[in-house]
Z-matrix of the N, CA and C atoms (Angstrom, degrees):
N
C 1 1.450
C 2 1.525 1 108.32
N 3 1.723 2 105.35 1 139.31
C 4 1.737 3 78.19 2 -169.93
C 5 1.997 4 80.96 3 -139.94
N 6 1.458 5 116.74 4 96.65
C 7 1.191 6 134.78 5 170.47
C 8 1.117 7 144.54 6 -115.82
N 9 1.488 8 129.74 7 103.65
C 10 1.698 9 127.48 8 -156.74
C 11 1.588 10 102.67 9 -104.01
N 12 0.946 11 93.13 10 152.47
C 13 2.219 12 104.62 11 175.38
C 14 1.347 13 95.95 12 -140.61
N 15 0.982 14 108.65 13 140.23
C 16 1.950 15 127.69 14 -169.66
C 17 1.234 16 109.69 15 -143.71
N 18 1.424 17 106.38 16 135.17
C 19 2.086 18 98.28 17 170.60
C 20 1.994 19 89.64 18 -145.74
N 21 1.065 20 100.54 19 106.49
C 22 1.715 21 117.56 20 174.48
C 23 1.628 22 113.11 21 -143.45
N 24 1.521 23 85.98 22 -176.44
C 25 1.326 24 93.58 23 -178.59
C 26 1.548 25 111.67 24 -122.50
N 27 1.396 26 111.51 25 130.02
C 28 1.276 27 127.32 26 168.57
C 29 1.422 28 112.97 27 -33.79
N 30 1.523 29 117.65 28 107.84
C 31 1.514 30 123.51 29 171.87
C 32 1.628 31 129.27 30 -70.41
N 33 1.492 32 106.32 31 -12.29
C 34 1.568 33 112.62 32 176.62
C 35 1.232 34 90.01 33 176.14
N 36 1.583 35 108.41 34 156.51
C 37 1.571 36 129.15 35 -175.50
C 38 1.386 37 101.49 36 -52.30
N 39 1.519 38 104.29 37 131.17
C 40 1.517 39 114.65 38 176.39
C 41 1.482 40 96.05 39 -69.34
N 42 1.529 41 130.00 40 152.87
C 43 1.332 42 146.86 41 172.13
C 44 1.128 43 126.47 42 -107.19
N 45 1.542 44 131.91 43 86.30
C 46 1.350 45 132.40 44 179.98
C 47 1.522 46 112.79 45 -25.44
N 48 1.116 47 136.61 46 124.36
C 49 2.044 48 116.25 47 155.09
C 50 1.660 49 92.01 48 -143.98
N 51 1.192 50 100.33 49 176.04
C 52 1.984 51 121.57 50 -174.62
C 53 1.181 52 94.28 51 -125.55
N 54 1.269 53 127.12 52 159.30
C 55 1.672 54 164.57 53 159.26
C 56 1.564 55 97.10 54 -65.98
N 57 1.195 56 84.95 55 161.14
C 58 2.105 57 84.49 56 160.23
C 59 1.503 58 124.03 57 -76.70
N 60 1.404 59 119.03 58 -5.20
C 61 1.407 60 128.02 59 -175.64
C 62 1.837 61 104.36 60 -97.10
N 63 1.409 62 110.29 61 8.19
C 64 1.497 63 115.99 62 -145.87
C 65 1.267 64 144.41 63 -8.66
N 66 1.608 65 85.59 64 92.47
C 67 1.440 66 123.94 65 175.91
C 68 1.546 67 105.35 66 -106.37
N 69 1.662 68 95.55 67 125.34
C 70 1.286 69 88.43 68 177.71
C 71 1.607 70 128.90 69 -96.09
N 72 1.610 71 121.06 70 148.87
C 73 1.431 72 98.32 71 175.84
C 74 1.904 73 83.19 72 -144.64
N 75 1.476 74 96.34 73 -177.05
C 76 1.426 75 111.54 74 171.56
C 77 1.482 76 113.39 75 -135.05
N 78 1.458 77 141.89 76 151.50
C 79 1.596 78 137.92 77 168.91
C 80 1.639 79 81.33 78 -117.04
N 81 1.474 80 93.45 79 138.13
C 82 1.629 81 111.42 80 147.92
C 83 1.129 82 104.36 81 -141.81
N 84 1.613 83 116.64 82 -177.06
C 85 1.352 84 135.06 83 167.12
C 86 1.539 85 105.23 84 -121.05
N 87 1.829 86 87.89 85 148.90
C 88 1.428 87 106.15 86 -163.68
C 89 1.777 88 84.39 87 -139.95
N 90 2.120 89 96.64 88 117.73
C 91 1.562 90 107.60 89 149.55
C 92 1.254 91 143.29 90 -81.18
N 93 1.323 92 121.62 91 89.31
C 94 1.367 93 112.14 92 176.56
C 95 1.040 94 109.38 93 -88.77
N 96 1.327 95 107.39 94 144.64
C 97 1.711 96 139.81 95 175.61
C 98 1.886 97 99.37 96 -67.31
N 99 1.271 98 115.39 97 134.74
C 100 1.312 99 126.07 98 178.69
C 101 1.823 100 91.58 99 -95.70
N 102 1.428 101 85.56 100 145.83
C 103 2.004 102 103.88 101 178.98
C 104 1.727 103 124.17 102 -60.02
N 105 1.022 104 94.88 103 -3.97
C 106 1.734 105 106.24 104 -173.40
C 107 1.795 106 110.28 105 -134.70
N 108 1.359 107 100.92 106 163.44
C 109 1.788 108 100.34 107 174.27
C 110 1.542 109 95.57 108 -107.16
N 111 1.463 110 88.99 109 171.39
C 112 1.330 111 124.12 110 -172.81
C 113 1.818 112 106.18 111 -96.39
N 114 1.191 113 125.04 112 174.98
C 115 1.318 114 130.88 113 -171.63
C 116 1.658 115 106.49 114 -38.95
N 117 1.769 116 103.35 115 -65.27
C 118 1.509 117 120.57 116 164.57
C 119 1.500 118 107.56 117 -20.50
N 120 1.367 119 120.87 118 -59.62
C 121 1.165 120 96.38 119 -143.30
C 122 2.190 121 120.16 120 124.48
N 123 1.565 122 80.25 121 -32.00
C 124 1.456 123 80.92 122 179.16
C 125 1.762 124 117.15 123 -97.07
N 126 1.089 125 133.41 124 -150.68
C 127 1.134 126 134.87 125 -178.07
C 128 1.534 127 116.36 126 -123.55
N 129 1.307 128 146.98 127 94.04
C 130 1.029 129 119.48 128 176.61
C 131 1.274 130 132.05 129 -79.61
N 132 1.668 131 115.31 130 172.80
C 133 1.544 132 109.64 131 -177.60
C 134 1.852 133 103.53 132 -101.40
N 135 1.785 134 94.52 133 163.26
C 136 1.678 135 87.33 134 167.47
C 137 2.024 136 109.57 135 -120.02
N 138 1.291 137 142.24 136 115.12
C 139 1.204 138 133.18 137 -171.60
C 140 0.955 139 127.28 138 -38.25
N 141 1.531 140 168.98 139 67.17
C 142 1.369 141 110.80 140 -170.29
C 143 1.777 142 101.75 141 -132.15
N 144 1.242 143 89.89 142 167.92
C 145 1.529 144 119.62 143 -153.68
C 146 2.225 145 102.68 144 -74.74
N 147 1.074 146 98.71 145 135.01
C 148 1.461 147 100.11 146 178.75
C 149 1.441 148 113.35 147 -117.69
N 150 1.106 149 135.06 148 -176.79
C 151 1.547 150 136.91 149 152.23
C 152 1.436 151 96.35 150 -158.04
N 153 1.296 152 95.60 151 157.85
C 154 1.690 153 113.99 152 -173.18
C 155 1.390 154 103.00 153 -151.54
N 156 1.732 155 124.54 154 134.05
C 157 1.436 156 128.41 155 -177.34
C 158 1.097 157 111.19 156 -103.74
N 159 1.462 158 124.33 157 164.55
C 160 1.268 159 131.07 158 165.38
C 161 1.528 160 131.86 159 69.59
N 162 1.503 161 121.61 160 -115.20
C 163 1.169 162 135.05 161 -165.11
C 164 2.033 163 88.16 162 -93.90
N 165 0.896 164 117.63 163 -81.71
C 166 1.588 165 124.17 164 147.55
C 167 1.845 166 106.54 165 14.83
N 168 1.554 167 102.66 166 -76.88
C 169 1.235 168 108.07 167 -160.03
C 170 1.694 169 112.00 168 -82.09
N 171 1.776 170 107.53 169 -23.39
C 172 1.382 171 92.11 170 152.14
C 173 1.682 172 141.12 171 -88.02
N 174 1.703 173 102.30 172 -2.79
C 175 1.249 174 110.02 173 171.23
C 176 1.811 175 110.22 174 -63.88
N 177 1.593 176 118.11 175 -44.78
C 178 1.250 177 130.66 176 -161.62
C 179 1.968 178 85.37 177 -67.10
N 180 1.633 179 131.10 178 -72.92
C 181 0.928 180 140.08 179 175.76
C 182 1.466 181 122.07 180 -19.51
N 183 1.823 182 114.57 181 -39.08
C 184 1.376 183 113.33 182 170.74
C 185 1.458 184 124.40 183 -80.33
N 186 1.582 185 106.15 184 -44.53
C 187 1.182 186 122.04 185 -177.92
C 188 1.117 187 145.95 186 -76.16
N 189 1.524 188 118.28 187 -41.00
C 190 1.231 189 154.48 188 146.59
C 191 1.728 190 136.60 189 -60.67
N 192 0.884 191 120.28 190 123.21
C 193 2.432 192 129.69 191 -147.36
C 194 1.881 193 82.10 192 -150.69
N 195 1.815 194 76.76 193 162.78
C 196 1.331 195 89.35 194 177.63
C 197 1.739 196 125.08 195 -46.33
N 198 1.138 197 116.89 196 155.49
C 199 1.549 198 94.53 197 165.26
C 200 1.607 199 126.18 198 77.63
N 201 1.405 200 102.87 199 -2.61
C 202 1.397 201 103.33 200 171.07
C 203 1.839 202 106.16 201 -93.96
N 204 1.422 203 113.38 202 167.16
C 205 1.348 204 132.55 203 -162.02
C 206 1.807 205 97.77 204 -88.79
N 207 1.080 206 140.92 205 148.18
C 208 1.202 207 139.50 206 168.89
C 209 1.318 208 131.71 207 -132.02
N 210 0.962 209 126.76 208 122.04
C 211 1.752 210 127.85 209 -170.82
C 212 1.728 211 91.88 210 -86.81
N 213 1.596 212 128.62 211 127.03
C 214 1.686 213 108.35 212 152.96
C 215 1.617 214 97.71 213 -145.15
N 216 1.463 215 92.47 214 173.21
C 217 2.002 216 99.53 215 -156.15
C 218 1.966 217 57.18 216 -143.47
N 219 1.038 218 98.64 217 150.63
C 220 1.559 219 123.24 218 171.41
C 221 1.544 220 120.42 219 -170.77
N 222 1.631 221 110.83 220 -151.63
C 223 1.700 222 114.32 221 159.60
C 224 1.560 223 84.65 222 -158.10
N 225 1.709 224 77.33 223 170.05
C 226 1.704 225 98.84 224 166.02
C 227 1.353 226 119.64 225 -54.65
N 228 1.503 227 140.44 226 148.64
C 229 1.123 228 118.37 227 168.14
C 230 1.676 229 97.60 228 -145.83
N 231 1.413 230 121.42 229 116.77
C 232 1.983 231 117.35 230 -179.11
C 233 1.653 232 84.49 231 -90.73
N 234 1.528 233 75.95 232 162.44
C 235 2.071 234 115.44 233 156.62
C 236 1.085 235 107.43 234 -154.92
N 237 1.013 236 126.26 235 -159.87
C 238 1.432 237 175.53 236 -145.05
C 239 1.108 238 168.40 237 154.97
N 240 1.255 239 150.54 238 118.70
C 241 1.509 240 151.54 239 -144.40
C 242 1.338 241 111.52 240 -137.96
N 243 1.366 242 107.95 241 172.12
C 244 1.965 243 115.26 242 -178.67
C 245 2.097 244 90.84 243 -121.33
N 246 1.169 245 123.16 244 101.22
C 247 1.012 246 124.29 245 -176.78
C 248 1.862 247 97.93 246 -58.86
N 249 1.632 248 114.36 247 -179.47
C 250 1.748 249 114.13 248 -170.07
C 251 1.459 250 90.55 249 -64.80
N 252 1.149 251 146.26 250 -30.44
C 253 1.760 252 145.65 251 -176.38
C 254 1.009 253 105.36 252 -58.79
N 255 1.656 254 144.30 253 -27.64
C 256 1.036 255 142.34 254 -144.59
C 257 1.439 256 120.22 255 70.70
N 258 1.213 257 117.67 256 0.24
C 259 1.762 258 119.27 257 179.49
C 260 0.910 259 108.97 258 -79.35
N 261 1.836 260 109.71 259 137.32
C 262 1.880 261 109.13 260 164.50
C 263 1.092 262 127.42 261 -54.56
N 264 1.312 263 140.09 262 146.46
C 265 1.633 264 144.42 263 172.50
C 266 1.186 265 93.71 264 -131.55
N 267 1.430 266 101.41 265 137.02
C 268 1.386 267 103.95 266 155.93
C 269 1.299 268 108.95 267 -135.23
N 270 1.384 269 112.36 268 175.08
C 271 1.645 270 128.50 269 -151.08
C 272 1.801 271 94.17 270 -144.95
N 273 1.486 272 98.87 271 161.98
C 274 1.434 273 112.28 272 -178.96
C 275 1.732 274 89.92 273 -156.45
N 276 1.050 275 120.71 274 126.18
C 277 1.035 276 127.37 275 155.73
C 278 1.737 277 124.82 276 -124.36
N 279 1.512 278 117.97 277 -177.10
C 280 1.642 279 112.68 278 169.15
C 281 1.151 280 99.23 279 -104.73
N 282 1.468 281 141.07 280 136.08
C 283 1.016 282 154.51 281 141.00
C 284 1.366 283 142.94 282 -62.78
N 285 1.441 284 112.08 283 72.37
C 286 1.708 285 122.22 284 -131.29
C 287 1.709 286 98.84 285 -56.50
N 288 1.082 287 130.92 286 149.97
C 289 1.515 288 142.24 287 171.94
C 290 1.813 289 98.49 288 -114.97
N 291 1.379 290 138.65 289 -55.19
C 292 1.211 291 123.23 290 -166.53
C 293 1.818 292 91.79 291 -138.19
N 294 1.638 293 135.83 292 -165.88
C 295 0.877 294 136.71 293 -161.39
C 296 1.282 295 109.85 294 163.29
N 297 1.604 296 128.04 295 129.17
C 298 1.552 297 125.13 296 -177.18
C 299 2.083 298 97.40 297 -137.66
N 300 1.900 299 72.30 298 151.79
C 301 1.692 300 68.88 299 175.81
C 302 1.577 301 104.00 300 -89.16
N 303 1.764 302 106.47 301 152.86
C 304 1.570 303 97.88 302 -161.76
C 305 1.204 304 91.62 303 -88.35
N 306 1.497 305 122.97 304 -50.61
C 307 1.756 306 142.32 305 -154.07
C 308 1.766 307 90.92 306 -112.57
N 309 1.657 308 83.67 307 155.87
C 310 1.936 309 97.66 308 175.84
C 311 1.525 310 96.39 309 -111.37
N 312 1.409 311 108.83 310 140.04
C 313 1.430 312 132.22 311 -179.73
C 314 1.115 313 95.78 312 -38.78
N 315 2.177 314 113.42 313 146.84
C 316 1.088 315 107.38 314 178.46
C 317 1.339 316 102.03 315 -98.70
N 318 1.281 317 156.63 316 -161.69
C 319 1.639 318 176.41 317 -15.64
C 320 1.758 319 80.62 318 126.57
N 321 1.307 320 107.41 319 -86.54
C 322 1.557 321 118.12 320 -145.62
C 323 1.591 322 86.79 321 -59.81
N 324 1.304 323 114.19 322 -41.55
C 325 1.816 324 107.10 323 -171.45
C 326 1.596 325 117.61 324 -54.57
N 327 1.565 326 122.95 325 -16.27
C 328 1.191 327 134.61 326 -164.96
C 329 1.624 328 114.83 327 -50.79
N 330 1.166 329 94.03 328 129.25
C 331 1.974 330 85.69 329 -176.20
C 332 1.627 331 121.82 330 -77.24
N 333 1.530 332 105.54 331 -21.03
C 334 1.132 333 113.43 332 150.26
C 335 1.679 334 131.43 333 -111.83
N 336 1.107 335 104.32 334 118.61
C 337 1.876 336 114.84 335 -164.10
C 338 1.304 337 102.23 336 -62.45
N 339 1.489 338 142.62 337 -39.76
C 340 1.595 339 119.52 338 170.09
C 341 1.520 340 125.97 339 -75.15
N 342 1.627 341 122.14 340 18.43
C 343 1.397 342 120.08 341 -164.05
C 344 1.220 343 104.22 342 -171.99
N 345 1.595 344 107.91 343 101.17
C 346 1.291 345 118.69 344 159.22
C 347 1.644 346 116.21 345 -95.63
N 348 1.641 347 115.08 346 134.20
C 349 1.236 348 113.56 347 -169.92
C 350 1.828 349 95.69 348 -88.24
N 351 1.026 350 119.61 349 149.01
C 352 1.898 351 127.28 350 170.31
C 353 1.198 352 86.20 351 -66.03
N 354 1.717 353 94.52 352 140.73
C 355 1.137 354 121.72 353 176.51
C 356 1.907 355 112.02 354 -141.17
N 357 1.281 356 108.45 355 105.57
C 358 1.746 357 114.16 356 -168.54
C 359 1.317 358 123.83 357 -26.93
N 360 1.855 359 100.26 358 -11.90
C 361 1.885 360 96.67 359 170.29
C 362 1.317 361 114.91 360 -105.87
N 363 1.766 362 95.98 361 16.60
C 364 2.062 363 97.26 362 164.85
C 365 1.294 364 126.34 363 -86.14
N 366 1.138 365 111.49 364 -14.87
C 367 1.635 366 147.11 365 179.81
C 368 1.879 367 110.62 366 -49.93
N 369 1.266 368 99.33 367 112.51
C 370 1.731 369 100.00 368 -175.16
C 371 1.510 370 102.02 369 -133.87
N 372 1.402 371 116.01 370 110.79
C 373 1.378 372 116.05 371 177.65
C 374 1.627 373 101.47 372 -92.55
N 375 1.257 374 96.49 373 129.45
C 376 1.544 375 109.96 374 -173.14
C 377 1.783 376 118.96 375 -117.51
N 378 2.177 377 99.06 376 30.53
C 379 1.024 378 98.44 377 -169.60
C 380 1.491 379 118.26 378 -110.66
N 381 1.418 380 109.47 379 6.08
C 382 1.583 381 124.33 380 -172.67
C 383 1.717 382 87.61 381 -72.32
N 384 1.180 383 103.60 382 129.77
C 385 1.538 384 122.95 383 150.16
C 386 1.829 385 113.64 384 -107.71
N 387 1.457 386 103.58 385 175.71
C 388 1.658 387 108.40 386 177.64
C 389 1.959 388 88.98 387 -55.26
N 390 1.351 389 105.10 388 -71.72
C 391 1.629 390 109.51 389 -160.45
C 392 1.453 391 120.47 390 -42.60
N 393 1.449 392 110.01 391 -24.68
C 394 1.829 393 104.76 392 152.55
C 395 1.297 394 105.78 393 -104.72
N 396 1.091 395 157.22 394 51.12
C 397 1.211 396 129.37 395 173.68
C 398 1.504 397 98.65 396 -110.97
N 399 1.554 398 115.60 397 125.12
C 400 1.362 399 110.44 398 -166.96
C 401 1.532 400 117.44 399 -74.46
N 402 1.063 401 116.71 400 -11.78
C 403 1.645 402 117.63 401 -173.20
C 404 1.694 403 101.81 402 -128.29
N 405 1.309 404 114.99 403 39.50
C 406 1.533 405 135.47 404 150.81
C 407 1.759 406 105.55 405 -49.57
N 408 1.453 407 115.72 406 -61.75
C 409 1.191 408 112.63 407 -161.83
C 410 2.104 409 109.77 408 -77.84
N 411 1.477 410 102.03 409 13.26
C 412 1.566 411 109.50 410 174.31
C 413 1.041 412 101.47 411 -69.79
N 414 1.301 413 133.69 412 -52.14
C 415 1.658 414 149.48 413 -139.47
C 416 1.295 415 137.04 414 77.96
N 417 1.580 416 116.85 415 -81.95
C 418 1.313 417 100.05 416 170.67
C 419 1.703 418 126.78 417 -74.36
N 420 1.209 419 83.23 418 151.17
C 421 1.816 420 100.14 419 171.70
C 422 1.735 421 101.73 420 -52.24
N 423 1.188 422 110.57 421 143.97
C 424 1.395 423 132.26 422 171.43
C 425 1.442 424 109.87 423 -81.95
N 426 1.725 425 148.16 424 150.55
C 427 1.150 426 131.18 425 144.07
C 428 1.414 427 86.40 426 -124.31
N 429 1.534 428 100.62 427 163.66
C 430 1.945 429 106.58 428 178.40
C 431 1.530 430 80.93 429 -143.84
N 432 1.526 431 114.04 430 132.42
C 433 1.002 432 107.25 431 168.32
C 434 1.508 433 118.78 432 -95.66
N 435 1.886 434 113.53 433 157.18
C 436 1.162 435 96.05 434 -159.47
C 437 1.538 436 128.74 435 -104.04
N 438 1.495 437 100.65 436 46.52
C 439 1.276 438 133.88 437 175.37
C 440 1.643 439 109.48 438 -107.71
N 441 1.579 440 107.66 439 -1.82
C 442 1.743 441 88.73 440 -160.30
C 443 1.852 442 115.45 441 -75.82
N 444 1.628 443 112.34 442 -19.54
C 445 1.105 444 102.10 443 157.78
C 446 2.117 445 128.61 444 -47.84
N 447 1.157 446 112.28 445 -4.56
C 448 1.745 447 95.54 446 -152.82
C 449 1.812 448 83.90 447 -119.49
């Protein structure tokens, strides 16, 4: 079985391009954060390289800028090349199969500055009072910070 799951962030605008048969695909890189820290204290990330074809690779190309969150389900996929030296290189990438957006565009991220379209994670219901609030009788207030996924 050869199956990858990824949740990072887009390192630079994915780039639409075609094959000579024009088919379209895109490669980006996607940082995920590893589950543990390092000596520091902090967390590091590990790169790795994706490609996505077709309908796929121009959806990611329109929608998707640096810095956005990424859901991908893929596999392993090797090659190889003769770099201008003539030396072998080889490559491993994920070969995306499906893909979700994790986060909704922010305001400032907007590609156009007079028009932000609603997006379902702009949404603030501001109608809970104490007298519905079902977990009133818990007591304290909850905070989650909003780092605790990373």
């Amino acid at each position: 079985m050869n199956k990858v799951l990824l949740v990072g962030r887009i390192t630079a605008k994915p780039e639409l391009r075609y094959t000579n048969a024009n088919t379209a695909f895109v490669r980006f890189t996607v940082a995920v954060n590893r589950s543990f820290t390092n000596a520091d204290g902090k967390r590091d990330a590990d790169f790795i390289n994706v490609v996505a074809w077709r309908k796929q690779a121009e959806t990611i190309a329109k929608f998707f800028d640096k810095g956005n969150l990424i859901g991908i389900e893929g596999r392993l996929q090797t090659g190889s090349y003769d770099d201008r030296d003539g030396n072998k290189r080889y490559t491993m990438d994920v070969a995306l199969d499906n893909f979700e957006f994790v986060e909704g565009k922010n305001k400032s991220q907007s590609s156009d500055s007079n028009y932000s379209e609603p997006s379902p994670y702009d949404y603030q219901d501001n109608s809970i009072s104490v007298e519905n609030d079902p977990f009133a009788e818990y007591g304290d207030s909850v905070s989650i910070d909003d780092n605790f996924l990373d």
